[in-house]
N, C-alpha and C positions, 0 to 999 in steps of 0.2 A: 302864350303868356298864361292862360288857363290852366294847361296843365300841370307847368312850376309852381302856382298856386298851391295849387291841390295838392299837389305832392308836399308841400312844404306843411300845408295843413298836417297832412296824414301824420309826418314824422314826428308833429308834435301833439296828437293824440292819445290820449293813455288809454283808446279801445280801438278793436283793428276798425278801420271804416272805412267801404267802398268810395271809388270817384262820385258813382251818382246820388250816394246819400248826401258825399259833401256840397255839391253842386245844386243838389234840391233842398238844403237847409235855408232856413229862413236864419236863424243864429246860430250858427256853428258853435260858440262856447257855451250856450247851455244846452244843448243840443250832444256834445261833445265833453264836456266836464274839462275844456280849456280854461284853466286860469290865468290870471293878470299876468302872469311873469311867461307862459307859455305865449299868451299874446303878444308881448314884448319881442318874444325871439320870433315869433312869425312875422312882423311887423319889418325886422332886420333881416329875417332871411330871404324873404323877397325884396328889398330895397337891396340889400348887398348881391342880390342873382340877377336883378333887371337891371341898377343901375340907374334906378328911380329912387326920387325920397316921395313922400308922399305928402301933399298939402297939411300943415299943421291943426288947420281947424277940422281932417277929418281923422284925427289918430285920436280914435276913442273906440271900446271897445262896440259898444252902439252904431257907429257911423260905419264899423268896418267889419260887420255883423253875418254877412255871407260873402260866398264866392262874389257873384254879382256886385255890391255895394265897393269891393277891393277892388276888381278891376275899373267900374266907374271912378274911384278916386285916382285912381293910376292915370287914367284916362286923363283927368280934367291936370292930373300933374305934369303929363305929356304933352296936353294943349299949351299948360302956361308956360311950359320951357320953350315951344319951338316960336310963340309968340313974342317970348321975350328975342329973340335970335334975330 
């Protein structure tokens, strides 16, 4: 799942950027010169690759800030679906 991530970052990057810089970023868009509408398509291109939506209260550019904080919220999205089942 890590890697889809990353990858999906990179593509919407406007500077070339290795996996471990994206991986060791504390905030990827400022970090990365990612704006709001770039975030938006990141936000969709991993929910339309995994087949995850992602908890409402954490789709903010803050809450979904590095690699780590996205996979967490996947995470906790993963929990409540198989909970609800």
């Amino acid at each position: 799942m890590k890697e889809i991530i990353i990858q999906i970052i990179k593509n919407n990057c406007y500077d070339v950027v290795g996996d471990d810089e994206i991986i060791n970023s504390n905030n990827i868009y400022d970090d990365y010169a990612i704006d709001s509408l770039s975030f938006i398509n990141i936000i969709m291109e991993i929910e339309s690759e995994l087949g995850i939506s992602f908890p409402d209260e954490y789709l903010s550019m803050d809450m979904l800030s590095s690699v780590e904080n996205i996979c967490n919220a996947l995470g906790v999205s993963i929990k409540n679906t198989n909970e609800a089942l």
